[in-house]
Each structure stands twice: as structure tokens, then as C-alpha cells.
matplotlib code that plots the C-alpha trace (Angstrom):
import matplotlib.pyplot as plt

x = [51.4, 48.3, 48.2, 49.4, 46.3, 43.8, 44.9, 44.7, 41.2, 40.3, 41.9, 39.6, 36.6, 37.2, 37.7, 35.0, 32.6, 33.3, 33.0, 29.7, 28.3, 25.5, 23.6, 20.5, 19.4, 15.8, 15.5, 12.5, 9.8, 7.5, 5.0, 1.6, 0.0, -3.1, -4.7, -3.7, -6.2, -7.3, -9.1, -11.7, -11.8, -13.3, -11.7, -13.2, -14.3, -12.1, -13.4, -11.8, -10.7, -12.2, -10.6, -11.4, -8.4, -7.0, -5.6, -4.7, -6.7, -5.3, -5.6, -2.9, -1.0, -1.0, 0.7, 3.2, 7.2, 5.7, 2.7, 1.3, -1.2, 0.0, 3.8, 2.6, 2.0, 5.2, 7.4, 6.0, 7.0, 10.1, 11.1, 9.6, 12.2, 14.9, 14.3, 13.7, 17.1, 18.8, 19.8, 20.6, 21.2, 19.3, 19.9, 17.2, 18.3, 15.4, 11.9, 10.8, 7.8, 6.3, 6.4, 7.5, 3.9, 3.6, 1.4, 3.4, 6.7, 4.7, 3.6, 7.1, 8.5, 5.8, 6.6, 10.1, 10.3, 8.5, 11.0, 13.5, 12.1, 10.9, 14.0, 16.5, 17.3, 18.8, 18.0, 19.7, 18.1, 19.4, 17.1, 15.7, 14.4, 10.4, 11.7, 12.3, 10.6, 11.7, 14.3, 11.1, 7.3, 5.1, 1.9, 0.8, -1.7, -2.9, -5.8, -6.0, -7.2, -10.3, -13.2, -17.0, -18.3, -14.6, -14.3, -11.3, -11.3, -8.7, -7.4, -4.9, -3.0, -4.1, -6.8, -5.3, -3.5, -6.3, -9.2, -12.2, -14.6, -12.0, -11.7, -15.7, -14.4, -11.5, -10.9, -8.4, -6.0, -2.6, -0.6, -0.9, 1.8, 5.5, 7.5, 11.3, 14.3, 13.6, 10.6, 11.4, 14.7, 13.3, 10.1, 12.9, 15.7, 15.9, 17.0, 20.9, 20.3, 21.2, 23.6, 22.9, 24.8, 24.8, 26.4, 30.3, 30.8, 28.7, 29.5, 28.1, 30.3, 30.1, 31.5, 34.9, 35.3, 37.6, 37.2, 40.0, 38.4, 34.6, 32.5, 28.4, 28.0, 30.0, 28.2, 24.7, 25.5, 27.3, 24.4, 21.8, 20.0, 21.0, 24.6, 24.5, 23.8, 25.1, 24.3, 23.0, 22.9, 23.5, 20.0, 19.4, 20.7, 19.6, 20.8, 22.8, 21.4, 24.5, 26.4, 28.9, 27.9, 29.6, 26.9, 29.3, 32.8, 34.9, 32.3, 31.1, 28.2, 28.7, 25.2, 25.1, 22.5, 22.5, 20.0, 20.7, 18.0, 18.4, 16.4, 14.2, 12.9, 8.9, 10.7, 10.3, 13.3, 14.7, 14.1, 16.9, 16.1, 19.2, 21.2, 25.0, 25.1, 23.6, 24.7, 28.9, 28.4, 26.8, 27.5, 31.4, 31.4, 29.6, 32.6, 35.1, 34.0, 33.6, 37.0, 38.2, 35.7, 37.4, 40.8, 40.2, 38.7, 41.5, 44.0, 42.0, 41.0, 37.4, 35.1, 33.8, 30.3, 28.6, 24.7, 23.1, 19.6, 21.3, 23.2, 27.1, 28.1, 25.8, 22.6, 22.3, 25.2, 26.9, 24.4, 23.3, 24.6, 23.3, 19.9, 19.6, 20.5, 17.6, 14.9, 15.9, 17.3, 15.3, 14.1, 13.9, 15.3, 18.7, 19.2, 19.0, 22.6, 25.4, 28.5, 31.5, 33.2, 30.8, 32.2, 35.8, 35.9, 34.2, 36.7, 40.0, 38.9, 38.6, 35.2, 35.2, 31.1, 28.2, 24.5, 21.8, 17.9, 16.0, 15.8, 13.6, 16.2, 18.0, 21.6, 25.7, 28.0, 31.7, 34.5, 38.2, 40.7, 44.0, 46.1, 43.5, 40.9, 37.6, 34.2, 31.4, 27.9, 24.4, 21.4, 18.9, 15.7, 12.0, 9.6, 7.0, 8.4, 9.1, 10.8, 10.4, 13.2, 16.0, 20.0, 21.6, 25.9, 28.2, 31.5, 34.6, 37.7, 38.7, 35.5, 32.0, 29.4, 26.1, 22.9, 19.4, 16.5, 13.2, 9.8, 7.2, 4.4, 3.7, 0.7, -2.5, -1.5, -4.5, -6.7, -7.8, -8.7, -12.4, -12.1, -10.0, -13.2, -15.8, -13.2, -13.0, -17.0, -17.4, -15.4, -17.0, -20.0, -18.9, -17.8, -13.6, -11.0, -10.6, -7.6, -6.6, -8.7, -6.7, -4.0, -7.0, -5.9, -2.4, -1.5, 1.3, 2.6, 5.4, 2.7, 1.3, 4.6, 4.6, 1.3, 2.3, 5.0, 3.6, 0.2, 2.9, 5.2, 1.7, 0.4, 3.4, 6.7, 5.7, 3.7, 6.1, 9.6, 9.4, 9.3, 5.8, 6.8, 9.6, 7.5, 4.6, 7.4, 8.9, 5.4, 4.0, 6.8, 6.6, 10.3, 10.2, 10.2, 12.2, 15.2, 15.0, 14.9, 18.3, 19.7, 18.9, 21.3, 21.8, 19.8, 17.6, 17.7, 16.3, 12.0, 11.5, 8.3, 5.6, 6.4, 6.5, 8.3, 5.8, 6.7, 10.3, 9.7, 8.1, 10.5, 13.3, 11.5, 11.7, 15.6, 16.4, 14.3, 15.1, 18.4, 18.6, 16.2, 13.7, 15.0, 12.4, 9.4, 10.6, 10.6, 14.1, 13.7, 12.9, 15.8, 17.9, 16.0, 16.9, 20.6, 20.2, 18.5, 21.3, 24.3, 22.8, 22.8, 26.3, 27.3, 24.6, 25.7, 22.3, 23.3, 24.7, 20.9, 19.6, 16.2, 15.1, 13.8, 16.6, 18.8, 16.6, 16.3, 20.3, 20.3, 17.7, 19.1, 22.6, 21.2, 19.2, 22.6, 24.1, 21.1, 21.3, 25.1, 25.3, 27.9, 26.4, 23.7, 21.8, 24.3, 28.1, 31.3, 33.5, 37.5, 37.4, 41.2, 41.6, 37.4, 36.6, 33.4, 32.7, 28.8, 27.8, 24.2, 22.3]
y = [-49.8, -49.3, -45.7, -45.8, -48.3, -46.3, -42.8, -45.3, -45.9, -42.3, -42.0, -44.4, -43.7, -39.6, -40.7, -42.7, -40.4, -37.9, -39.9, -41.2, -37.7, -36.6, -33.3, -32.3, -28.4, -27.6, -24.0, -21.7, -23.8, -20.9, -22.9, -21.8, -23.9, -24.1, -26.2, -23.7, -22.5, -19.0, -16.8, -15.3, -17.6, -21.0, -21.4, -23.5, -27.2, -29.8, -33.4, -36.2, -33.4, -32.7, -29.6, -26.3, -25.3, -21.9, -21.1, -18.0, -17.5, -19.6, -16.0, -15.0, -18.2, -17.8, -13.4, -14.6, -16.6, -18.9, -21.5, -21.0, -23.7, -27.4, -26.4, -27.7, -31.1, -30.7, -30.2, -33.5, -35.3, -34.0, -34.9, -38.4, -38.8, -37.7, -39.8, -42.7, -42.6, -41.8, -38.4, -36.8, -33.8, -31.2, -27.3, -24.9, -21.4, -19.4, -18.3, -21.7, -19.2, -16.6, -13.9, -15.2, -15.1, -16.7, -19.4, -21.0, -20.8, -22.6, -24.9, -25.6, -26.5, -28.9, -30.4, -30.4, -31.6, -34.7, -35.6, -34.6, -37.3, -40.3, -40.4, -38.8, -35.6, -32.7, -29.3, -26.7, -23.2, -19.6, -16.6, -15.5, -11.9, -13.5, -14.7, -12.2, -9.7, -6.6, -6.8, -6.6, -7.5, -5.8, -5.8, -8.6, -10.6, -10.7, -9.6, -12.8, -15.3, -17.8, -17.5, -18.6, -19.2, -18.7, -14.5, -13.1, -12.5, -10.1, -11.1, -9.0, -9.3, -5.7, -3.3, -0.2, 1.4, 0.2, 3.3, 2.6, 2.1, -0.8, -2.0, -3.9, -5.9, -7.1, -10.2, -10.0, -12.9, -11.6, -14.3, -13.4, -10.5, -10.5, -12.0, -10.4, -12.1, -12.7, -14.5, -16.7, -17.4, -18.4, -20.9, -22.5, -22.3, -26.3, -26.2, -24.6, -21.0, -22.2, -24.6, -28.0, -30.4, -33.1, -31.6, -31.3, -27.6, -24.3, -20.7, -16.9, -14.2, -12.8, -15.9, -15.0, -19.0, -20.7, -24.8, -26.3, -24.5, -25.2, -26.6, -26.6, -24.3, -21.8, -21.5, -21.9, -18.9, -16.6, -18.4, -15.5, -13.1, -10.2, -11.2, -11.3, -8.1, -5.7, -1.7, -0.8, 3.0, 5.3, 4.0, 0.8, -2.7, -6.1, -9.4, -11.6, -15.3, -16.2, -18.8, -22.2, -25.7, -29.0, -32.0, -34.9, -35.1, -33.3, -31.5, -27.5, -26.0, -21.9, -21.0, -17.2, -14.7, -12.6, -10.6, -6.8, -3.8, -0.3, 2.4, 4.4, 7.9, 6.7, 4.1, 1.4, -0.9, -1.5, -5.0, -7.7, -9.4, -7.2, -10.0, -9.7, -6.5, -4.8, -7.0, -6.9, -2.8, -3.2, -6.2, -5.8, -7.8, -11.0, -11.0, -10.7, -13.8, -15.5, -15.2, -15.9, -19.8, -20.2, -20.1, -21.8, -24.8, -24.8, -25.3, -27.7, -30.0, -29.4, -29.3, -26.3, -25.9, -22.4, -21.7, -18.7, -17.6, -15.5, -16.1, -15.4, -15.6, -14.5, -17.0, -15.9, -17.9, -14.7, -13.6, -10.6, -7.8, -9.0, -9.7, -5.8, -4.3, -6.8, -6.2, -2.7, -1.9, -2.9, -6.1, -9.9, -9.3, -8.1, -6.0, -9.6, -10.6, -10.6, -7.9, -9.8, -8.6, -11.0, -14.2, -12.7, -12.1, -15.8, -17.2, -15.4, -16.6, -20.0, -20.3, -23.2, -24.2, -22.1, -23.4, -20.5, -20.0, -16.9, -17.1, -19.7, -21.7, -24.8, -23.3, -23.5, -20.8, -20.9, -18.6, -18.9, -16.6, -19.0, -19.8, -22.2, -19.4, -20.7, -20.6, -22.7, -21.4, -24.1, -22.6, -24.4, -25.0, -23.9, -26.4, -23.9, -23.3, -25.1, -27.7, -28.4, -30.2, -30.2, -31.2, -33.8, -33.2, -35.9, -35.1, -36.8, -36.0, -34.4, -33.8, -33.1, -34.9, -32.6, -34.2, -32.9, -34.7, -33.2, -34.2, -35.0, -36.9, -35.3, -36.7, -35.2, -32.3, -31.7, -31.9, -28.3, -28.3, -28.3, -25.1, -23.8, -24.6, -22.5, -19.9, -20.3, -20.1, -17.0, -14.8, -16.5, -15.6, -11.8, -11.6, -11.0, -12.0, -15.9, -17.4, -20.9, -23.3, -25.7, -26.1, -28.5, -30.8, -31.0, -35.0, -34.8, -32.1, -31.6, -30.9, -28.3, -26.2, -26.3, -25.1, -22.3, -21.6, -20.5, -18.8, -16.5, -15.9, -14.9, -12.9, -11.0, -11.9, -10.8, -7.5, -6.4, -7.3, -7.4, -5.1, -4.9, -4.6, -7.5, -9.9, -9.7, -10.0, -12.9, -14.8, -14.6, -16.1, -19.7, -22.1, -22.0, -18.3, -17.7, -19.8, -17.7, -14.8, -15.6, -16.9, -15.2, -16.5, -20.1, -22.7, -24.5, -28.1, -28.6, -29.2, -27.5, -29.0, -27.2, -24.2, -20.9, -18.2, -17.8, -22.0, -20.6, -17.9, -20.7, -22.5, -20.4, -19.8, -23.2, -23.7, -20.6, -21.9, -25.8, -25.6, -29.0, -30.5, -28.8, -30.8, -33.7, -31.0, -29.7, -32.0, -33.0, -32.2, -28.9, -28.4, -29.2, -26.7, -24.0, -24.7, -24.6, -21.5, -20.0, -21.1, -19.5, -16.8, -16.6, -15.8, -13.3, -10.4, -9.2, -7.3, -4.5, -4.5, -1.2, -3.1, -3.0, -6.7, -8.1, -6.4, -7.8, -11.2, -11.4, -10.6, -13.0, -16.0, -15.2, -15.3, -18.6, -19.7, -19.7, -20.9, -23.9, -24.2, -23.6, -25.4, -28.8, -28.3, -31.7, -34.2, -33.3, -33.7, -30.9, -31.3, -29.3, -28.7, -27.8, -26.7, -28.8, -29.6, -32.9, -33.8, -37.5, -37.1, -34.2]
z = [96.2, 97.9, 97.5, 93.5, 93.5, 95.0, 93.0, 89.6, 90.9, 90.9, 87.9, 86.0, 87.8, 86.6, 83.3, 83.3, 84.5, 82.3, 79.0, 80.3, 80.8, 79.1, 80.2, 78.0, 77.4, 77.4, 76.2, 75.5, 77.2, 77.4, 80.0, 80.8, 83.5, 81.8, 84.7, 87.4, 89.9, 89.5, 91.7, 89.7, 86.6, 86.4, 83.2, 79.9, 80.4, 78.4, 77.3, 79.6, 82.2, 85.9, 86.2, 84.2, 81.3, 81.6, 77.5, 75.5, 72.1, 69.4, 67.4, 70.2, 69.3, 66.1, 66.0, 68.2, 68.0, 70.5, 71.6, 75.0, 75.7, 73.8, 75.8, 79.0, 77.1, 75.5, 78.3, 80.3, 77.0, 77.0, 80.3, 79.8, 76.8, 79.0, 81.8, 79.3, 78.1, 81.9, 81.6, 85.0, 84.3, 82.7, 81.4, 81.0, 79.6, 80.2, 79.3, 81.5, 81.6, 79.3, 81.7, 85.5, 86.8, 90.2, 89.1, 86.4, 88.5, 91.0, 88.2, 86.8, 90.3, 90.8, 87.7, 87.8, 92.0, 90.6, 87.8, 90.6, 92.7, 90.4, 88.0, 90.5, 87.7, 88.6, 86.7, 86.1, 85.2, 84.5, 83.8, 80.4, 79.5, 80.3, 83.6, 85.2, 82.8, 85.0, 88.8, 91.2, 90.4, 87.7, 86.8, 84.0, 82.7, 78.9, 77.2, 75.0, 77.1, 75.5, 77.4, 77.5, 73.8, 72.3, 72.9, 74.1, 78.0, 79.7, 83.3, 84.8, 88.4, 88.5, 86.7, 88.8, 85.8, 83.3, 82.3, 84.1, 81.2, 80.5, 84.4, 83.4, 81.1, 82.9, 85.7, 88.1, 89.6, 91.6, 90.7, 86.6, 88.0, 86.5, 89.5, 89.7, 91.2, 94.4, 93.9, 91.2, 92.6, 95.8, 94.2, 91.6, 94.4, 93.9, 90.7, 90.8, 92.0, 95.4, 96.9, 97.1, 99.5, 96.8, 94.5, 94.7, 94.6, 93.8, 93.7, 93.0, 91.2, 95.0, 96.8, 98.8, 99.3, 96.7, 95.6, 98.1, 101.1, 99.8, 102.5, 101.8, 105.1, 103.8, 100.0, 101.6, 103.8, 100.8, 98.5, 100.4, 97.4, 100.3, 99.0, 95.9, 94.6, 92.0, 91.5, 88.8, 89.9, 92.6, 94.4, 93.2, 93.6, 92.2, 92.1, 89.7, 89.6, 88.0, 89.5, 88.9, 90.0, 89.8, 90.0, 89.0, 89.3, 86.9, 85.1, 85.7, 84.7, 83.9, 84.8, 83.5, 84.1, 80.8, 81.8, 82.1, 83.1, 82.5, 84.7, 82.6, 83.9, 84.5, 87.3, 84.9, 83.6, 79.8, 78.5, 79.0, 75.4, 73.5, 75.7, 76.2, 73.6, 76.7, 79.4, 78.9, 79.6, 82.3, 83.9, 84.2, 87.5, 85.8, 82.6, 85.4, 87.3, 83.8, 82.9, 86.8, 86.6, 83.0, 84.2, 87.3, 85.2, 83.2, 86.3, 88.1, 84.8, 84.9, 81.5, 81.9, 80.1, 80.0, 79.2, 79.0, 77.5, 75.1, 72.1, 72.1, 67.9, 65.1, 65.0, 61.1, 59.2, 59.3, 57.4, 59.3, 57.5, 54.3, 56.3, 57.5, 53.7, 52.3, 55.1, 56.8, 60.3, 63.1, 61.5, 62.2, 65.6, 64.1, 67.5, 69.1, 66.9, 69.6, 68.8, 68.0, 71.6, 73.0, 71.3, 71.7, 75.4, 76.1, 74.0, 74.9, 78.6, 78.0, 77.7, 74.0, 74.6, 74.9, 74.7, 74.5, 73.4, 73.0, 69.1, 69.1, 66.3, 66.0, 65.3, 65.7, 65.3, 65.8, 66.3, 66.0, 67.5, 66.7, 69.8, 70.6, 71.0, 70.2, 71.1, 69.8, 70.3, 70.5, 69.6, 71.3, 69.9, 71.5, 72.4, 71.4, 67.9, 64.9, 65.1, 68.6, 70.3, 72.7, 72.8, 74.1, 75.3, 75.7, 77.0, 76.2, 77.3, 74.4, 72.1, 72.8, 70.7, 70.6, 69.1, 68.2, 69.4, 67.5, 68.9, 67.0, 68.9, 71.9, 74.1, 74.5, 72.1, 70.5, 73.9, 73.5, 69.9, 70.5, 72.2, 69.2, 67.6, 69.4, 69.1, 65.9, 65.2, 67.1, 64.9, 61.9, 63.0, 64.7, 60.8, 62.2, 60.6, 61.7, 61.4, 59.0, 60.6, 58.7, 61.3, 63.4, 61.0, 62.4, 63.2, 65.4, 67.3, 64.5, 62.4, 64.9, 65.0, 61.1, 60.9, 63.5, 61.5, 58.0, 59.8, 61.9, 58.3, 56.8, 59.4, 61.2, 59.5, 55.8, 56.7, 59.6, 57.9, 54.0, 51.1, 49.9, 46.1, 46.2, 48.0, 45.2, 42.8, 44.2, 45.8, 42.2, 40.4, 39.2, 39.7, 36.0, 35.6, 38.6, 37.0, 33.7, 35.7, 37.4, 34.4, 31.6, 29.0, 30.6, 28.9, 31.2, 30.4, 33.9, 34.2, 37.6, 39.5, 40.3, 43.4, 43.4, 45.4, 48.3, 49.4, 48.4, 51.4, 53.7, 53.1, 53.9, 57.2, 58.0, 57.4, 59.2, 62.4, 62.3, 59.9, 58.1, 60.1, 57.7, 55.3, 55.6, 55.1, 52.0, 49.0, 48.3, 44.2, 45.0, 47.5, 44.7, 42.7, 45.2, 44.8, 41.2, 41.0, 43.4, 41.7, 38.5, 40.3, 41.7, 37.6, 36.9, 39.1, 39.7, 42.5, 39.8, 38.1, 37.8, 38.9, 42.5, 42.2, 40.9, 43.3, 46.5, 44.4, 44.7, 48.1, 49.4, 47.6, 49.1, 52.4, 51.3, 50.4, 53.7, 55.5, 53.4, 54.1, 57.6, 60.0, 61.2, 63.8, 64.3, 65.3, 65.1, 67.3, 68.5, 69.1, 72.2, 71.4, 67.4, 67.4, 64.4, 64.2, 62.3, 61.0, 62.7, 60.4, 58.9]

ax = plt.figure().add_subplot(projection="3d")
ax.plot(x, y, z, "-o")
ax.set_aspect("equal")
plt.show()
């Protein structure tokens, strides 16, 4: 009786666990330590502050996918809201940095060690294609960063490869250098590259040990970067961070290092940001131990979770065909769009939940083999994009409920406006091209990202990606004569408000970053408008014009269509047996 007890016990204690697990995913962070020490930069004086900020030019902000500066506000915020609700466990897949530089690993551990301590949270992390940018250290720095009176100062780790007349204008600080794996592996070894004794069990795709013989000696010894190393030619060997943990009972986190390098003839290395495309070639090892953890989960009734930095099923709403014949090859990251091998061998494994970042988009994509085949993918969003924000998982036995949380007010996040300012002034005043100043506005840190947003469509998206002649077209066009246009015999009874197709293109930014979270920046009567104007359309066939404009209009606002119809990606429930994926809220 006493035994039956004790294994009922065990039982409920299992079962309880694991409907009481929650793990969040923090993807994309990007962090600058902006109150780091350098060596040959005091840095720019902030109002309230003893020490001496250290930011990139808000012109630098404002050409790229990501923030630098406010994410080291953003990040403390974030973590405050996960230890405010009790959240133990957190994922982070990749770009924790926005290059591996020495000095903001340093500053993320320091961060994260006092979370660690204060609210007893254990992190997670896998690499992304900005940590580590390259295998071994590189040269790095920017040429971007503000300095005195808001110009541009360049500080590089090293000013060696840089022509002398150049070297003048340059500072120099050695920890600004792209880290590879060993360092950042080592500085972040805390946080799930390594074996802990706390947690229940760990292991490498290189460990020889097995779960019923695990002992912490034996993974801490195997654990060593010296053993855990692939070849990626005849001459050169690196390691795979990848690697399996169980923190609580009954639950194991597929920590997978999707990053892949290629040796190119000047002794440099290819980027990792193509992701698995590149990675399942070349990493044949890392797919074998994938499918080996999935069936091993499978037999010893754990819920397996996997993350990666990279995205396993088409971030686009299937829309990325459509998306290369409207914009061009090599456009809006299309190379970045995982191959459909990728979500076929992860799902004929057993692997049914993915969470990635790198697109900087709040996302689910789904798969379904039959057989019970299935693999849903979570695009986690950026806390230095719009919308910023991060998931939340809770595990059932049976389902997995995943939920959105968006942040909004962030402290302190407009602490280095003043210094946007000066910047600001000086290339008034040097008569360059200054940026909207209007984004100083910005109330809340939401506001910020949105802000961000539509300067970055302005300035890199629309001159880099679209069709000169179409976006005039469609830009110019009122809702009223945009209708007619799709119509053309179809009375309008309809009195459109007042938009034209430039907030049309905004707008469809926003949707394909934050899906239906955009919803609550767009005007709900002209959301409707949309789907009017794109149901007119579905009867028109303007794909068969003989007119280029009408041609690209028909392509664009089928693309719009499945933005706007995506599978649920704020706050839905999985079946982790059937796959059905049921909306809780929009």
C-alpha cells in the first residue's frame, strides 16, 4: 500500500508540475550596454546619471530592423514583468547582443546573474547569427556612435585593417570586437550552455551518457567546448552550443544552435542568418541528435520544447512566393524563409513546438504531415522592433496555451532623448539630411517602436524593396479612388474615410511585424475598408490586366489578404495531439 501511495504521489506531483509550467521566450533583445566602461571613450553626459552613456546615432537607429540604445531599458522591464508574475524559467533565442562584443556579454550576464539571484529564474539561451557573428573573434565596432555635439564618432576594437588617413578619426576599445564561441559560451556559461547540478538532466549532441545513467559529474566533464566540436572542413573545427536540459520535472528544453559558417577563400566565414536552409547541409550531426532527443522524449514522457533563433515554417502566411513575384528575388529577407525540408524533418521526428526570432515578427506557422506529424512554429517578437514583446508557454498535458505579452511603458525610455536632440541640431545646422524629429514626441515606448517603424519603411524598406513606378501609383491614391480602381463596375455604396495608399503601405508593415496586434493602431473603419477593397478585388481578376499597376495592385492586396488572415498569433491554444490551434483573444 505504501508503495502504490508513494508512486500516486509522484504521479500527482508530475502532473501537477507540468500543468503549472510556464516558461517565457525573450527573443531578439539586441542589447547594447550603453553604460559600459570603455577605454578610450568617456561617453556623452545624461540628466539624472553619474556615469557617462555610450549610444549609437539615432540616424543609425533609425536605417536599421532594430533599436540599440532604449533595449537596455527594455530588457530590465521585461524581466521585471516576468519575475512579477513568477516565471522561472526563461528562453532566449539569440541576438541577446547585436554583435557578441565582450562588453555587452559581460553586461547581459550581469544583468541576467541578478535576476538569477533576486527572483531565483533560470535562463535559457541559444546562439543567434549576431552572437556569435563569425566561430572565433573578429574585428567590430561601428562607425555610428553619437559623440561630443551630436556628430557621428567611430570606435573600433581595432583600426589595423582601416586606411591610415581614416585611423585619425577613429577611437579604439578591444572589447567592441565580435567574440566567437568560446568566449561567449564561457561569460554566458550560467545560463544552459553548461550543466548545471540543479537541474535534473543536461546533454550535448556529443554526450556518450544516456538519461538512466546521468550523473552531473559525468555531463560537467563531456559538457567541455574541447568536446564538443564539429568539422566543418579538412582543417577546421568549431563547436555546436547546442544542447538539451531538463530544469523541472518532466519538461525538456531542445536548445538548438542553428547557426552554420561556411569558409570563404580570404579566411573569413559566410554568415549564419540564412538559418536552417544552410544549417541542415551542413550540420548533419545536429538533425541526427534532434531526431535521437525527439524520440527519446517520446519514450520517457517528457514535453519536449525546442527553440532555436531561426525560423522552421514560412514567417510570411505562405505568402512568400507571391512576396518574391511582387517585390523581386533577393528582397524583404526572402532568403531568410526556411525550405519546407526544414519543418518536415522537425516534424516527422517528433519535434510538434518550435519558438524562434530573427525576423523581428510576432508570427505562427503550422505544418501538418497527417499521422500525427505536425510542427507548430512561434515567432517571437523583438524587444527592439515594433511591437515589442515577448511569449509566455503554459504546458498542459495535452495542449499548450501560448500568449503574447506586448510592452508598452517601459521605464526610463526616453532618458537619452536630449542627446537625440543635439544630434539632431547638428545635421540641421551641417545642412544633412536629418531625420523626423517627430518621433521625440513618442509617449510610451510603444509609441517609440511605431515611430521606428514607419521612419525605417520610409527610409530603407520603400527605396531598397519596391517598384519605383507602383509605389507612386499606389502612395498617391485616395481609399475612394482605390476602391473604383478595384472595382470598376461595382457600385460603391460605401463612403471610405479619409487614407490613402501610403498609410495603406504603413499599415501593412505593421501587420506583417505585430500581426493582429496592429490592430489597435489602425483605425478599425479603415480595417474594414481594407477587406472591402480586397474582396472587390478577388472578382476583378486584375491579375490578367495588360497594366503593370493593376497587376502589382492584385498581388499586393493578396498578400495583404493573408497578412490579415493569418493563423492566431497573440493568445491561442495548441492540441499537442490533433495540432489544432484554437484563438483564446485577438
Amino acid at each position: 500500500m505504501k508503495r502504490i501511495s508513494l508512486l500516486f504521489i509522484l504521479m500527482c506531483n508530475l502532473l501537477n508540475a507540468q500543468e503549472n509550467t510556464q516558461i517565457a521566450f525573450v527573443a531578439d533583445i539586441h542589447l547594447l550596454d550603453i553604460y559600459a566602461d570603455y577605454a578610450n571613450f568617456e561617453g556623452l553626459p545624461v540628466h539624472g546619471q553619474d556615469k557617462k552613456t555610450k549610444i549609437r546615432s539615432m540616424n543609425a537607429q533609425l536605417h536599421s530592423t532594430r533599436l540599440f540604445n532604449e533595449n537596455y531599458y527594455v530588457l530590465k522591464a521585461v524581466l521585471d514583468d516576468i519575475a512579477n508574475r513568477g516565471i522561472k524559467l526563461v528562453g532566449f533565442p539569440g541576438d541577446y547582443t547585436d554583435d557578441g562584443q565582450p562588453l555587452n556579454i559581460e553586461g547581459l550576464a550581469k544583468i541576467l546573474k541578478k535576476y538569477e539571484q533576486e527572483y531565483e529564474i533560470s535562463f535559457f539561451i541559444t546562439t543567434g547569427n549576431h552572437d556569435p557573428v563569425a566561430p572565433f573573434n573578429t574585428p567590430g565596432g561601428k562607425r555610428d556612435f553619437l559623440g561630443e555635439n551630436g556628430k557621428e564618432q567611430a570606435i573600433f576594437s581595432d583600426v589595423s585593417f582601416l586606411s591610415s588617413e581614416k585611423q585619425n578619426e577613429v577611437l579604439t576599445e578591444p572589447k567592441l570586437e565580435k567574440a566567437g564561441y568560446d568566449f561567449i559560451l564561457n561569460n554566458l556559461a550560467d545560463f544552459g550552455f553548461f550543466p548545471k547540478q540543479k537541474n535534473i538532466y543536461w546533454e550535448s549532441p556529443f554526450s556518450t551518457y544516456n538519461y538512466s545513467d546521468y550523473t552531473f559529474k559525468k555531463a560537467e566533464k563531456e559538457a567541455k567546448l574541447s568536446n564538443r566540436l564539429y568539422a566543418i572542413n579538412n582543417s577546421i573545427k568549431i563547436p555546436d552550443a547546442s544542447y538539451l536540459v531538463e530544469p523541472v520535472e518532466g519538461l525538456w528544453l531542445l536548445a538548438i544552435d542553428g547557426n552554420s559558417y561556411l569558409p570563404r577563400d580570404n579566411g573569413g566565414f559566410s554568415s549564419a542568418s540564412i538559418g536552417y536552409n544552410q544549417t541542415i547541409d551542413h550540420k548533419k550531426h545536429l538533425f541526427d541528435w534532434i531526431k535521437k532527443v525527439a524520440q527519446n522524449a517520446q519514450d520517457q514522457h517528457k514535453q519536449l520544447v525546442a527553440f532555436s533563433h531561426y525560423p522552421a515554417v514560412d514567417f510570411n502566411e505562405d505568402a512568400s512566393p507571391e512576396l518574391e513575384d511582387f517585390l523581386g528575388k533577393n528582397k524583404w529577407q526572402l532568403e531568410r524563409v526556411p525550405e519546407e525540408r526544414i519543418a518536415k524533418t522537425l516534424a516527422e521526428v517528433g519535434v510538434k513546438l518550435h519558438f524562434a526570432g530573427h525576423m523581428h515578427i510576432n508570427d505562427t506557422g503550422k505544418r501538418d504531415y497527417g499521422n500525427g506529424d505536425f510542427l507548430v512554429n512561434i515567432q517571437t517578437p523583438s524587444l527592439a522592433a515594433y511591437i515589442p514583446g515577448y511569449k509566455i508557454l503554459k504546458l498542459n498535458e495535452n495542449s499548450a496555451e501560448v500568449e503574447t505579452v506586448a510592452i508598452d511603458e517601459v521605464p526610463r525610455f526616453d532618458e537619452l532623448f536630449p542627446l537625440y536632440k543635439m544630434e539632431h541640431d547638428y545635421l540641421t545646422k551641417s545642412n544633412q539630411k536629418a531625420w523626423n524629429i517627430d518621433i521625440l514626441n513618442s509617449k510610451n515606448y510603444h509609441d517609440f517602436t511605431e515611430y521606428h517603424l514607419e521612419n525605417l519603411v520610409n527610409l530603407r524598406f520603400i527605396p531598397n524593396d519596391w517598384n519605383v513606378n507602383f509605389y507612386d501609383f499606389l502612395s498617391n491614391l485616395s481609399a475612394n479612388d482605390l476602391y473604383k480602381t478595384v472595382a470598376k463596375n461595382r457600385q460603391n455604396k460605401t463612403e471610405f474615410s479619409d487614407w490613402t495608399g501610403k498609410e495603406m503601405i504603413l499599415d501593412f508593415y505593421k501587420i506583417r511585424n505585430a500581426d493582429k496586434l496592429a490592430f489597435a493602431d489602425i483605425p478599425s473603419r479603415r480595417l474594414k475598408e481594407y477587406k472591402l477593397i480586397i474582396e472587390a478585388t478577388k472578382t476583378n481578376h486584375l491579375s490578367k490586366s495588360e497594366n503593370k499597376n493593376a497587376q502589382k495592385l492584385s498581388q499586393f492586396l493578396s498578400i495583404f489578404d493573408k497578412f490579415l488572415n493569418g493563423l492566431p498569433a497573440n493568445h491561442f491554444k495548441i492540441n499537442l495531439e490533433t495540432g489544432e490551434i484554437i484563438s483564446i483573444s485577438n
